[in-house]
C-alpha positions in Angstrom: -2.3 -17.0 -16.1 -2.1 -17.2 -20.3 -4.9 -16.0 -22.1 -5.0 -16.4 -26.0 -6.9 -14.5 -28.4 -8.6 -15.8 -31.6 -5.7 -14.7 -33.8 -3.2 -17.0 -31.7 -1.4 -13.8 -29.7 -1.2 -14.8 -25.6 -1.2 -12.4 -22.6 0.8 -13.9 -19.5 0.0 -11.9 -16.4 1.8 -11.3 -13.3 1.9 -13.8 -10.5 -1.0 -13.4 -8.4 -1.4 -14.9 -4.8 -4.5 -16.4 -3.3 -4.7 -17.5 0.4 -8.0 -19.0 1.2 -10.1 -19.3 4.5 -10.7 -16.5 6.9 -7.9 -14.2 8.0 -5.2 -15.8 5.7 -2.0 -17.5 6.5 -1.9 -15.1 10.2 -5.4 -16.5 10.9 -6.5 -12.9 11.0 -9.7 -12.3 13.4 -11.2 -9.3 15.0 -14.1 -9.4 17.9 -16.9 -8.3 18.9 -17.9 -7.6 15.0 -19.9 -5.0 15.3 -18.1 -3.4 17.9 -18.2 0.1 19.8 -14.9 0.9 18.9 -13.5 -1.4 21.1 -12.4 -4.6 19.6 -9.7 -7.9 20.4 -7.3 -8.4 17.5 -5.8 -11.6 17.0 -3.0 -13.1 14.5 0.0 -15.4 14.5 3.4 -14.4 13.2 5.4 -17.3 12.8 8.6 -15.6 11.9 9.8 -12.9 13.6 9.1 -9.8 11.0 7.8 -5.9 11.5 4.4 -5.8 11.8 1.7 -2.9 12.1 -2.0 -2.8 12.8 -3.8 -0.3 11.2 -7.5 0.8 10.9 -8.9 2.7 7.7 -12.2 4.4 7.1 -13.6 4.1 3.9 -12.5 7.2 2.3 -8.7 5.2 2.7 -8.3 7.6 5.7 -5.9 6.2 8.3 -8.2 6.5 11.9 -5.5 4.5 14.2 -1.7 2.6 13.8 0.9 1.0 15.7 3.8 -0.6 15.1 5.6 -3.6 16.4 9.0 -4.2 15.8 10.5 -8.0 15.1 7.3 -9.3 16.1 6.9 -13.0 16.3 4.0 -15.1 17.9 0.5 -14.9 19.1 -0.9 -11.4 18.9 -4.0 -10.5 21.1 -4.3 -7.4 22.0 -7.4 -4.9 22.4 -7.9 -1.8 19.8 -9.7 1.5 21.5 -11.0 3.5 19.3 -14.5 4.3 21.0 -14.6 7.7 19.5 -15.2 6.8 16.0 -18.0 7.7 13.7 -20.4 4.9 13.3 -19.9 3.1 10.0 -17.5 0.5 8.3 -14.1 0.5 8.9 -11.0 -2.0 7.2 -8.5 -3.2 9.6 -5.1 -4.0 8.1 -2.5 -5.9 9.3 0.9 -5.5 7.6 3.7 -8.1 8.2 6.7 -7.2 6.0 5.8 -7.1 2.8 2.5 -8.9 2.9 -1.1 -7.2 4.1 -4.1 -8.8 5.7 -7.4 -7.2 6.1 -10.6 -7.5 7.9 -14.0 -5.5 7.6 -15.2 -4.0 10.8 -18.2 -2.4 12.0 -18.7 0.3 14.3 -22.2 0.8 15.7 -23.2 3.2 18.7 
């Protein structure tokens, strides 16, 4: 993006990156949303990359990871985490370089 001011001086930013739609290029979902700590993760990886799921409360704490190395395909697996605090939680996926996230609830 170029921005110009009145006096004819421009600003050129950095590149910036947009994916549209729910859960991104991975088709990121997470379910039941609210959950009771228990929750179904699903992505897909189409090239085989490390990947990590991770869940964050909202002081940036990190509550739960793990890690999967050269992953590639259909992810679906369940995250138990029943003995979390009620509240509002970010789940973050992390494929190489790029992160996806997904707002979760946890209700008791």
């Amino acid at each position: 993006m170029v921005t110009t001011d009145e006096f004819g001086c421009s600003q050129t930013s950095n590149a910036l990156t947009y994916s549209s739609g729910r859960g991104g290029a991975i088709s990121l979902a997470a379910y039941p949303n609210p959950s009771n700590g228990v929750f179904r993760v699903n992505f897909v990886v189409s090239t085989a990359d490390n990947v990590s799921v991770s869940l964050y409360n909202t002081l940036g704490q990190q509550v739960f990871t793990q890690s999967y190395g050269n992953f590639s395909g259909f992810f679906n697996n369940d995250i138990y985490v029943p003995n979390l605090a009620a509240g509002v939680y970010w789940l973050k996926v992390q494929v190489g370089g790029k992160a996806y996230t997904e707002k979760i609830l946890v209700v008791h």
